[in-house]
C-alpha positions in Angstrom: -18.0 -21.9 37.7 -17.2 -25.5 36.1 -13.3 -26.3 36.6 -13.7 -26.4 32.6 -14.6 -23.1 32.4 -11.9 -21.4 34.4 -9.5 -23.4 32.3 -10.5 -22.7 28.9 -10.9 -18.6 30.3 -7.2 -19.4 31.2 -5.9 -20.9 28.4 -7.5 -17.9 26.5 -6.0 -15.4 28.6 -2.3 -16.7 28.1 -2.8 -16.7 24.5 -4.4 -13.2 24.1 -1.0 -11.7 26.2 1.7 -14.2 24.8 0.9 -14.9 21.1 2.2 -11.1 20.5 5.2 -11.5 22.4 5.9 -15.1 20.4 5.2 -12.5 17.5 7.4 -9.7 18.9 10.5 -12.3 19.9 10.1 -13.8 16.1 10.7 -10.5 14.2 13.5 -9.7 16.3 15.0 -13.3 16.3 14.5 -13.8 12.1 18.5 -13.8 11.2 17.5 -10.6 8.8 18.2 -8.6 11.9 16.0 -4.9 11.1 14.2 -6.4 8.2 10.0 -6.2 8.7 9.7 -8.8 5.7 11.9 -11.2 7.2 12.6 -13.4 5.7 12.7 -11.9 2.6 11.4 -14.7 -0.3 13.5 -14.6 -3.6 16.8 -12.6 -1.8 20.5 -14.6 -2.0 20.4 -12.0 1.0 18.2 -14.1 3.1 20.4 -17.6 3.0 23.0 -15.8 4.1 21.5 -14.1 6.9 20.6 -17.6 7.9 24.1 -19.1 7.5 25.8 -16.0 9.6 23.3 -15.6 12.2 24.2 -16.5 16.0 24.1 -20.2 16.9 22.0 -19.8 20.1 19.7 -16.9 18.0 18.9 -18.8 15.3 17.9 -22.0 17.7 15.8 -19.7 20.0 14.4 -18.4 16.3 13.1 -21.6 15.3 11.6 -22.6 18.7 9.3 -18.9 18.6 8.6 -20.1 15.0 7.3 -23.3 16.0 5.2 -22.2 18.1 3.7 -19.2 16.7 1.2 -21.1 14.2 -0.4 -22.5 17.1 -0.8 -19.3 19.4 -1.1 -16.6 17.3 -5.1 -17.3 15.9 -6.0 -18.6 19.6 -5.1 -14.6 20.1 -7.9 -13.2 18.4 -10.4 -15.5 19.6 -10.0 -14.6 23.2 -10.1 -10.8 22.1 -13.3 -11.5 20.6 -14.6 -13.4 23.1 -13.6 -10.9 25.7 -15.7 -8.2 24.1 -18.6 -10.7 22.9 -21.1 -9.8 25.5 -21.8 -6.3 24.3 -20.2 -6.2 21.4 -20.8 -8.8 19.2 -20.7 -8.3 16.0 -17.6 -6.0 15.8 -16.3 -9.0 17.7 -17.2 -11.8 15.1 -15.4 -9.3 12.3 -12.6 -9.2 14.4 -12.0 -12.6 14.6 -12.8 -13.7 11.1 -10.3 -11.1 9.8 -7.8 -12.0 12.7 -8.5 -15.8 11.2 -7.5 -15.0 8.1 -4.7 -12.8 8.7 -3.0 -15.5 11.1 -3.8 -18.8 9.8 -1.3 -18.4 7.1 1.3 -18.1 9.8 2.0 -22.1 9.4 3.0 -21.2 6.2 5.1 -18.2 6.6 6.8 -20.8 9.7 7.1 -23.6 7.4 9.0 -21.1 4.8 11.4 -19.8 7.6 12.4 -23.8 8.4 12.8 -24.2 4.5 15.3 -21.4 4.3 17.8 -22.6 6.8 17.3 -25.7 5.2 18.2 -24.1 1.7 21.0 -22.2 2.9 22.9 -24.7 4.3 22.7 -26.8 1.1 24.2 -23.3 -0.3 22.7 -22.8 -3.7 21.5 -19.5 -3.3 20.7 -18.1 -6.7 18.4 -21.5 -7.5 16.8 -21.5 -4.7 16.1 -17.5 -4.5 14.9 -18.0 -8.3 12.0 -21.1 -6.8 11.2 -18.6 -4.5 10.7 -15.7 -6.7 8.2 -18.2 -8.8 6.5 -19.7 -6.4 5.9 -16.2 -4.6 4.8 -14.8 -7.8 1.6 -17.0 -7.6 -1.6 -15.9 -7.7 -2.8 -18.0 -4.7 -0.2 -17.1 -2.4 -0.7 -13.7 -3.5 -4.5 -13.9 -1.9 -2.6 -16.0 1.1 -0.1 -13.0 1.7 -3.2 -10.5 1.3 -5.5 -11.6 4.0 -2.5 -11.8 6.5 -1.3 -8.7 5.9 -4.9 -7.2 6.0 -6.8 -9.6 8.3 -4.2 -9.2 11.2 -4.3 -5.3 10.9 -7.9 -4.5 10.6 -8.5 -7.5 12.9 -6.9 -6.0 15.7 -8.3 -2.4 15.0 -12.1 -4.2 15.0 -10.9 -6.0 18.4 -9.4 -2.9 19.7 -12.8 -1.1 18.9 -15.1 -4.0 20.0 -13.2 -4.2 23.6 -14.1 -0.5 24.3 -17.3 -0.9 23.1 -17.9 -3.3 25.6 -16.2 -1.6 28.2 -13.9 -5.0 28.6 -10.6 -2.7 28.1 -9.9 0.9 28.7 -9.3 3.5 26.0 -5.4 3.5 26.4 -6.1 -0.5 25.9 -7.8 -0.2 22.9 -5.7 2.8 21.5 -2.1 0.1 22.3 -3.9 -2.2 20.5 -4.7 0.4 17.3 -1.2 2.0 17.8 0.2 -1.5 17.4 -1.7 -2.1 13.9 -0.7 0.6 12.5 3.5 0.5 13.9 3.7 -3.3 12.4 1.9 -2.3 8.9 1.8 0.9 7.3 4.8 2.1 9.4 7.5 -0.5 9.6 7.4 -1.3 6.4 7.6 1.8 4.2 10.4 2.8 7.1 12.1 -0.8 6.8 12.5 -0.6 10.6 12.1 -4.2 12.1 11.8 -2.6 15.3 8.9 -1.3 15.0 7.1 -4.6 14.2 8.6 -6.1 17.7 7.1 -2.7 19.2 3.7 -3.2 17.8 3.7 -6.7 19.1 4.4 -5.3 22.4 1.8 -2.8 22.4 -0.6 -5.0 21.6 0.0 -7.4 24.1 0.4 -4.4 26.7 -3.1 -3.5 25.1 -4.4 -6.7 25.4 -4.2 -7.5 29.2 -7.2 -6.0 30.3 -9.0 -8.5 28.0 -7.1 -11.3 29.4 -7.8 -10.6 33.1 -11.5 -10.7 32.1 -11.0 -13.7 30.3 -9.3 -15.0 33.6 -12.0 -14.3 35.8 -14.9 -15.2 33.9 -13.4 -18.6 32.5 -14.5 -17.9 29.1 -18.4 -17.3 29.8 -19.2 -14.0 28.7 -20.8 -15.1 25.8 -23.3 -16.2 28.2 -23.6 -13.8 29.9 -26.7 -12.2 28.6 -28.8 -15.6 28.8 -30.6 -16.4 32.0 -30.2 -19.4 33.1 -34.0 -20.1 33.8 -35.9 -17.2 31.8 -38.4 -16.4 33.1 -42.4 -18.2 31.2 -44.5 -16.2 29.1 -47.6 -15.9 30.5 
């Protein structure tokens, strides 16, 4: 194996497991402590939240949120990558919908530095009115769509396409469907900001068994099913 190789299956690995801890630590760092829509756009709430939350918190909060953006769609690539081999397709929906569901994650990071920003200049009620207009939006509507959607189903795809492939065991893939569903349809009718840091953590529990492969194999099992020298046709 190429020295390459090992290093982009590595690289791979650590963002499959880590990216949903970053994720877990951010939603219980956001200063709107038990809050799954932290922060909340268009609340006088939220500035406050910022202004009152612990010193060392709110530091360590915008650290995880700078480096979220970057992780977080690496994630999904290495899922799909793990389960490529025999699963392919299921694997290429999984990552175009975990794509879409994360890339809008720079902008949900820029919006959390623009909030303690705002609430330390301490005009709450303009600033929660910007927020309420820009939000209203039609494109950021079809932004805040496809993340909510394309992270969810993309980790259901992923979850499906890594037993498929036999890349993770069926209490892998049913961490990573349990997670989906705890961070979406439950924490947020049950405003229970736990439960998103607990779906985080099952999917990165879930998501080990892809990331030793990913380890191991250095990021070739796409290639897996191509000789090397195929055989002529006579």
């Amino acid at each position: 194996m190429r020295p390459s190789d090992r290093v982009l299956g590595i690289v791979l690995a650590v963002c499959v497991v880590v990216a949903p801890l970053v994720l877990a630590a951010w939603f219980g760092l956001c200063p709107q402590y038990d809050n799954p829509g932290c922060p909340s756009p268009g609340a006088e709430s939220v500035f406050d939240a910022f202004r009152t939350a612990p010193a060392a918190a709110l530091e360590a909060f915008l650290v995880v949120n700078l480096v979220a953006p970057y992780l977080y769609p690496l994630s999904y690539v290495g899922l799909g990558v793990a389960a490529w081999r025999r699963a392919p397709w299921l694997a290429l929906a999984g990552i175009a919908c975990g794509w879409l569901g994360s890339m809008p994650w720079g902008m949900i990071a820029d919006q959390a530095f623009q909030t303690m920003q705002m609430a330390q200049a301490g005009h709450d009620a303009v600033f929660a009115h910007v927020e309420r207009q820009f939000g209203s939006s039609w494109q950021l509507l079809i932004v805040f769509a496809t993340w909510v959607g394309g992270h969810l189903i993309g980790y259901v795809l992923l979850a499906v396409a890594l037993a498929r492939s036999r890349v993770a065991p069926p209490w892998a893939a049913a961490l990573l469907i349990a997670g989906a569903v705890l961070m979406g349809p439950v924490a947020y009718p049950s405003h229970l900001g736990l439960l998103q840091v607990a779906g985080y953590v099952a999917v990165a529990v879930g998501s080990w068994p892809a990331a030793a492969v990913l380890a191991r194999s250095g990021g070739q099992t796409t290639s897996a099913t191509v000789p090397r020298n195929p055989a002529p046709h006579t």
